[in-house]
N, C-alpha and C positions, 0 to 999 in steps of 0.2 A: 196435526198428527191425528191418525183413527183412532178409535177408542179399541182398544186392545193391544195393537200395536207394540210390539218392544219396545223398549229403549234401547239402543245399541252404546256402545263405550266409545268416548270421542276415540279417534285416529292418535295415536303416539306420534310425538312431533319427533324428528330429527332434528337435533340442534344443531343451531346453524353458525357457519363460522363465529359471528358474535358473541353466539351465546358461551362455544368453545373458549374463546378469549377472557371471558370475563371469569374463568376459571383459577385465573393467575392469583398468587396471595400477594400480599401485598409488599413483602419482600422482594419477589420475583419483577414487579413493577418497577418499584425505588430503580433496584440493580440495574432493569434493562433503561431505563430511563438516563441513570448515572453512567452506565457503559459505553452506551453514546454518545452521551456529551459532551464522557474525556475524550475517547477516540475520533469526535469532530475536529476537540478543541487542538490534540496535534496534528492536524493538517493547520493550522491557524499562530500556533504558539511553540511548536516541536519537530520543527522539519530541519534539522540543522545536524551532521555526525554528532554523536555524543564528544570525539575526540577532537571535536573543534571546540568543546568547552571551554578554552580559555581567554575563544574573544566572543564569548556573549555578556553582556553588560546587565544587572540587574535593573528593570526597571522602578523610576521612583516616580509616586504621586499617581493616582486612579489615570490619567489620559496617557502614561508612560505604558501601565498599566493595558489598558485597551489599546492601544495604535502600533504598540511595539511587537516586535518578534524579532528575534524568539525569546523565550523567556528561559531562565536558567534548568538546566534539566532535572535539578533537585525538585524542582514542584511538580514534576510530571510525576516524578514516583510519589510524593506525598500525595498526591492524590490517586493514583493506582493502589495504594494500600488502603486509603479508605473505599473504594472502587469492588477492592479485595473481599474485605472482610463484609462487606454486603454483599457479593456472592458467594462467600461459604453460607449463610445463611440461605441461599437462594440455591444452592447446591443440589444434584439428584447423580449417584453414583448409577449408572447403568454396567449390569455386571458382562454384556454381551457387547462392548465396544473391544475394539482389536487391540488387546493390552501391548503387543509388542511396538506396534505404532504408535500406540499413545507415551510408549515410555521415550521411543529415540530424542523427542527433546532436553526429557531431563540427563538421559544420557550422553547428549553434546551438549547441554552447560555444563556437567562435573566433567567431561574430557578437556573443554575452554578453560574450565579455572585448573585443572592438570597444568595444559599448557600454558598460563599465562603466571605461573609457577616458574618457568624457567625462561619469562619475557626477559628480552635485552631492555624493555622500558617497562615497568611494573604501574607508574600514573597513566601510561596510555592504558596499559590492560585492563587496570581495573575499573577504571571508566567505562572499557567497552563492554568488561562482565558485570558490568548492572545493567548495561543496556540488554543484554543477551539474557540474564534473570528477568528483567519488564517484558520480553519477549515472549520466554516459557508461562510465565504468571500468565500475560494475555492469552496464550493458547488452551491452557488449561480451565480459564474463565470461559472461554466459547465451549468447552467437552461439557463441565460436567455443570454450569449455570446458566450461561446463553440459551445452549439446547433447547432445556425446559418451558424458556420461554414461549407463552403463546401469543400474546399480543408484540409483535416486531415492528409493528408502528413505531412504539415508545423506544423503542432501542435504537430504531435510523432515524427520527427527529433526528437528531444530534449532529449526526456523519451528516444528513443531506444538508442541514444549515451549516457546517463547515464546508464541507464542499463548494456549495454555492457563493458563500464570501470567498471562499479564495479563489473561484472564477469571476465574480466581478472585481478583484483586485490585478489577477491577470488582463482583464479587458479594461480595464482605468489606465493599467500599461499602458498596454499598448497603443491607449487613443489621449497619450499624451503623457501623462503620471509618471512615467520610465522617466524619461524628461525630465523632467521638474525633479527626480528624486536625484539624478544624477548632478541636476548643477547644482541641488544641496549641498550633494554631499561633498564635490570638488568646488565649492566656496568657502564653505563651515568647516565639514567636520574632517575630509585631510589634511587641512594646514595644520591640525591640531593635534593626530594621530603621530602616536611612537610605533606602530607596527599594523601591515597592513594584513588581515587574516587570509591565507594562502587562497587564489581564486576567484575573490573577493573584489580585486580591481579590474579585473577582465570581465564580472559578472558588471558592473559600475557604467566599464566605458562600450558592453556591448548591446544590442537592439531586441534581444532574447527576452521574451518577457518570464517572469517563475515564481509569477503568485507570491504565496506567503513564504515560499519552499525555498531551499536549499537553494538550489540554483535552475535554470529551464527544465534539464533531462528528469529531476525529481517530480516538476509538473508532469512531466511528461507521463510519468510514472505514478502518478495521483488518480491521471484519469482513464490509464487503463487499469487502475486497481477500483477504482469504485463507479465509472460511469456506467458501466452492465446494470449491477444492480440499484441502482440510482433508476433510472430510466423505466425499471420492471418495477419498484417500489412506485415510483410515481405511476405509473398506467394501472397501477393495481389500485388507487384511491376510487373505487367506482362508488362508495357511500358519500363521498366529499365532494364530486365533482363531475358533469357530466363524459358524456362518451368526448365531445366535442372539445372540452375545456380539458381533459385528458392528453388530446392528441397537439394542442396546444402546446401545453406544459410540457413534454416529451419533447416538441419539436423545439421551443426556444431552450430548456436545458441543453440537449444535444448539440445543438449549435453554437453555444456559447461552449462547449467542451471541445469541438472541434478544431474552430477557431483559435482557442488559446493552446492547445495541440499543436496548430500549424503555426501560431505564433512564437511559442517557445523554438523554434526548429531545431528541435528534436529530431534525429532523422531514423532512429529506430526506433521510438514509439510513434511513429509514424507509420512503420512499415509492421509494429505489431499490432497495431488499430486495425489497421488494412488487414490480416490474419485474424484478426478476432471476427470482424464484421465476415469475412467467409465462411466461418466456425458458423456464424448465425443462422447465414445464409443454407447450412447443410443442414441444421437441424429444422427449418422452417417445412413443411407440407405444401411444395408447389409441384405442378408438374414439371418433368424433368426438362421439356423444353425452356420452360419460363423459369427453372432455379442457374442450368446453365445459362441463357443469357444475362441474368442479376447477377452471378458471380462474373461471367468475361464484364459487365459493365464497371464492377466494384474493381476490379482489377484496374480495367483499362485508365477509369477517372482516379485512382488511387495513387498508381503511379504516374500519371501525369500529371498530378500534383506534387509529388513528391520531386519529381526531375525540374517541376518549375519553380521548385521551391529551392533547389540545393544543387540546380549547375552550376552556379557559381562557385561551389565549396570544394567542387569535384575537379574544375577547373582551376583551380589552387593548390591542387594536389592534397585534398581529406587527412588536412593534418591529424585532426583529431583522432582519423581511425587508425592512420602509423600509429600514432603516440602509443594507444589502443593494443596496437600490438606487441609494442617494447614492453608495457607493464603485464601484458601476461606473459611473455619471454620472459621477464626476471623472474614472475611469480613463481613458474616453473622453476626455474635454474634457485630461487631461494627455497622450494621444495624439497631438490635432490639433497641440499644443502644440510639443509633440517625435516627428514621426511616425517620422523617421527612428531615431536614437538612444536614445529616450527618456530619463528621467533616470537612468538605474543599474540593475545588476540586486538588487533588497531595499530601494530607495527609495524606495515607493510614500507611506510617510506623509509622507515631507518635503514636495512638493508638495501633497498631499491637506489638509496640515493648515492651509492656505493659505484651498483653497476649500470644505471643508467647512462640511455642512449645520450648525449650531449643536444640534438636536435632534437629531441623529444619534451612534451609541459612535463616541470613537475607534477607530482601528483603524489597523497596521501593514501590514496584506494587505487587498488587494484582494477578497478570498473569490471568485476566479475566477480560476484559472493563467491562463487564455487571455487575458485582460484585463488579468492584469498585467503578460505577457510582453510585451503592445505597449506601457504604461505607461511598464515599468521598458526595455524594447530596442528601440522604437518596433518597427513594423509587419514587419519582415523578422524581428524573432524573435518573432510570433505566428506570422507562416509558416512556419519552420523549425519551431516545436517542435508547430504545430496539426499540421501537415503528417508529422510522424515521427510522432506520437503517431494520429491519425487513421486516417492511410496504411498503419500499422503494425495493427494494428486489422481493419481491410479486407483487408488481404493474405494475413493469417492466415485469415480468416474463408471468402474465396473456396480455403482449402484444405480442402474439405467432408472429403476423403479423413482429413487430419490430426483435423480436427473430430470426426469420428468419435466418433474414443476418447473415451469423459467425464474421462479424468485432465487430456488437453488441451483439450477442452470447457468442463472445470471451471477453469481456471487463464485461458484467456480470459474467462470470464464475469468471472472476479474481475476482472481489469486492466480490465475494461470499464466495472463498476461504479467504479473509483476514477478513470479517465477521465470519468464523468456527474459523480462530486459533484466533481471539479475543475473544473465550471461553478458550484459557490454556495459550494466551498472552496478552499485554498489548498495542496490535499495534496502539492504537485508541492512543496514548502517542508517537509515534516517526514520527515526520514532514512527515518525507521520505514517510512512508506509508498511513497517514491517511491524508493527505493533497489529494496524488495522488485519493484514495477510494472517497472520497467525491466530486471532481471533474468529477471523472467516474459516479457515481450516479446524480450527476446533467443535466451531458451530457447525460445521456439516460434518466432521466426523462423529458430533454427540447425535445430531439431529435423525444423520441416517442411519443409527442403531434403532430407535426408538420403533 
């Protein structure tokens, strides 16, 4: 330097994502860290209706423990409360989030426990108004403590290590393990059984594989609820892992997710996969020649998979999608019935099993939340929960700015996708999914006020 010369003031640095992150207190960490690990652990231990609570078995001895599922639904909320009470500490009221939207949850749990007030079965209902209470709690933890979060690493550890075991338990299925668990269990454990849990033996003697989950259409509904943002968390590790070992990791994730997708045969989470992946395709920046031929190609091999996957079902006559339609015909006709009240909320077979078609499966769920929400709480709780779940949806969606990003791009699509097959499933009824969905919907309605 000359002699006389200034000194000039170094340059002010912009902090950089990093240094943002390390902003969090230490409460805010525990919480996103603990947040995750419960909402992995039900994909893994809580994928079961609440109101099939009376054939799950507690387990005994630490390997009952680790190898079983699912586990009694009471330790999911013991640990949702401690879950809880480390995000109110972790808590940041933003006074600009859309209060009206934020209230229709709690306003369709106090119309649920209304009607499950005047249930024809009061142990099915209340069962399900805890599950519907763990729901609101989850959503309300994503508005006003998730949000805050800045380090979201810690918060999807959790979910992406559940996830991932319950795709290689799907793919142990299917490359044999299905097998092997089937002649267990018609050696051992039905000679021994007083009562088979409804769905239970068809899930036994069929080739469907469904993970840790409920039954295949739950898998099914697993992975288009978190493989979006699964795929954009991993490609976003660029401090962890090269460009190369990126493209890797994305690519055998994805493949194992599709796979156990096509494995489960599922045929509308099939066909909503196929709709998401166009969704991608529209928001990507290709010339329009090159994004048309990637969507006619996504189509063409999409559906040709799917027809090679399920002519034979179709050619059997798609009992499944009759059956399908007999249970929303009653739901309807138990609506007129009861429009107000309906009969319960988790009551749907009681009445059902009344006017049921004869040729139609049994069935417990309506395989359509929105239809059972007026069934089971007559017509003001389809509105409340169409109306939050929709409106929630929409509001996000009109925040093009929030949109933006693909990490929250990717985490709408997913909740979008388990809002479609909650029109021919019942996912808004199994922990694992609609716990994770309303969680996501709170984090991005806390996140895109901020």
């Amino acid at each position: 330097m000359k002699v006389g010369q200034k000194l000039s003031a170094p340059p002010q640095q912009v902090p950089s994502p990093k240094n943002s992150e390390a902003e969090d207190g230490l409460w805010q960490k525990i919480f996103a860290v603990l947040y995750g690990a419960f909402l992995g652990l039900t994909l893994l231990k809580f994928g079961n209706p609440p109101i099939m609570e009376k054939w799950v078995t507690k387990p005994e001895g630490l390997i009952e423990i680790i190898f079983t599922y699912p586990w009694p639904i009471e330790w999911a909320y013991v640990l949702l409360i401690i879950v809880g009470v480390l995000g109110v500490a972790a808590r940041k009221w933003y006074g600009n989030v859309p209060k009206r939207l934020i209230a229709l949850p709690l306003l369709w749990f106090v119309w649920e426990f209304i009607a499950g007030t005047q249930s024809v079965d009061w142990s099915l209902s209340k069962t399900t108004l805890m599950h519907f209470a763990a729901c609101a709690a989850c959503f309300y933890l994503g508005v006003f403590s998730l949000s805050d979060v800045r380090q979201t690493g810690l918060f999807w550890l959790g979910i992406i290590c559940g996830f991932l075991l319950v795709l290689l338990t799907g793919l142990e299925q299917h490359f044999g393990g299905l097998k092997e668990t089937q002649k267990y269990f018609f050696t051992y454990i039905y000679p021994e059984m007083k009562e088979v849990p409804p769905g239970y033996m068809q899930k036994m003697k069929g080739e469907r594989i469904f993970g840790t989950l409920f039954y295949p259409n739950t898998l099914a509904g697993a992975i288009l609820l978190l493989l979006p943002p699964m795929l954009v968390v991993i490609w976003g590790w660029r401090e962890r892992f090269t460009a190369g070992a990126r493209r890797l990791l994305v690519g055998i994730v994805g493949a194992a997710a599709l796979g156990c997708l096509f494995w489960s045969g599922s045929k509308g989470g099939w066909l909503l996969a196929l709709l998401l992946g166009l969704i991608v395709l529209l928001k990507l920046k290709f010339r329009r020649a090159i994004k048309v031929g990637l969507i006619a190609g996504v189509l063409v091999l999409g559906l040709a998979g799917f027809f090679a996957r399920h002519l034979g079902y179709f050619h059997k006559g798609a009992t499944s999608v009759s059956a399908r339609f007999d249970y929303w015909r009653a739901s309807v006709q138990i609506t007129k019935e009861h429009p107000v009240f309906g009969t319960g909320p988790g009551t749907f077979f009681i009445p059902y099993e009344k006017i049921r078609n004869p040729s139609s499966e049994p069935s417990r769920m309506t395989h359509n939340d929105y239809l059972e929400q007026a069934s089971d709480s007559g017509i003001p709780g389809l509105l409340l929960y169409g109306g939050f779940v929709v409106g929630s949806l929409v509001w996000i969606a009109r925040k093009r700015e929030f949109l933006v990003d693909w990490h929250n791009f990717a985490i709408w699509l997913g909740v979008l996708g388990w809002a479609l097959q909650s029109l021919m499933e019942f996912s808004l009824y199994i922990p694992a999914l609609s716990w994770s969905a309303f969680a996501f919907l709170g984090w991005m309605i806390g996140k895109a006020v901020k």
